[in-house]
N, C-alpha and C positions, 0 to 999 in steps of 0.2 A: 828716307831711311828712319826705321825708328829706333832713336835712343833714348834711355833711360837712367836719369840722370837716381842714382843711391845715395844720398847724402849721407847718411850713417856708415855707409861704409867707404866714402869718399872715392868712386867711381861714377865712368858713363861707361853703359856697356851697349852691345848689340847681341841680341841674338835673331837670328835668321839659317832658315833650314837646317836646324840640329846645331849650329857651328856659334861662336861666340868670339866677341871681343870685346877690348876696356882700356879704358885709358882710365888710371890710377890718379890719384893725386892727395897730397899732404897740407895742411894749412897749418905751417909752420910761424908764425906771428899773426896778430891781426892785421887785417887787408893785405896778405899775401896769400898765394894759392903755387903750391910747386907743383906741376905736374914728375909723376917720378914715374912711370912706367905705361908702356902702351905693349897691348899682345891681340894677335889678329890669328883665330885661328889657319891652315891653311886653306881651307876651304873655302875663305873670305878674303885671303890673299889677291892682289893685282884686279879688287874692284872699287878703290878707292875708301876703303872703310877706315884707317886709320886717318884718310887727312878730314873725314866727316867727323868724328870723334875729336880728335884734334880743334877744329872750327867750333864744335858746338860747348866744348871748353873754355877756348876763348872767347867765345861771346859771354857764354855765364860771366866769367874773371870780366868781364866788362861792364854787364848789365850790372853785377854787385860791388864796383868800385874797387876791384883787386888786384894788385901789383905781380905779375906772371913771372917766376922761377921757372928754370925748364930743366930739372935734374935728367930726366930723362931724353936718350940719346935722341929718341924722333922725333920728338917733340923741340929739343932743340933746333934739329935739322929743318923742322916746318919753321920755325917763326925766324930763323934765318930765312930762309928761300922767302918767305913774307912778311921781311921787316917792315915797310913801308904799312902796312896793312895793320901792323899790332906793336907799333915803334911805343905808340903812346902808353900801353897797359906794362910794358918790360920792366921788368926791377932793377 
């Protein structure tokens, strides 16, 4: 899948056949990263694109030493169901 990660405008998004998604995010102190919002259009629904979006968020907040916020509600939801997996980056 490819995504693209916007720094300037603090997004990873996807676009694929006309249809788009993003997962938002805020860096509200230094070495913190809030993820605050994720939107899948539906056309991109029920193929798995927000938990890749998701993933490829948390690894960046990883590779760059950032302490993960999860304002937004799925992204919550994800690193619940995968605490074991991103216990160590959580704020």
């Amino acid at each position: 899948m490819d995504i693209t990660h916007h720094a300037a405008d603090q997004e990873f998004t996807v676009l694929r056949d006309g249809y788009t998604a993003e997962l938002a995010y805020a860096r509200p102190a230094d070495g913190v990263i809030d993820f605050t919002h994720t939107f899948v259009d539906e056309g991109l629904r029920g193929q798995g694109v927000a938990d890749e979006l998701a993933r490829t968020g948390l690894a960046f907040a990883r590779e760059n030493q950032l302490k993960v916020k999860t304002s937004c509600t799925f992204m919550h939801g994800f690193v619940k169901r995968h605490h074991d997996e991103y216990a160590d980056i959580l704020a």
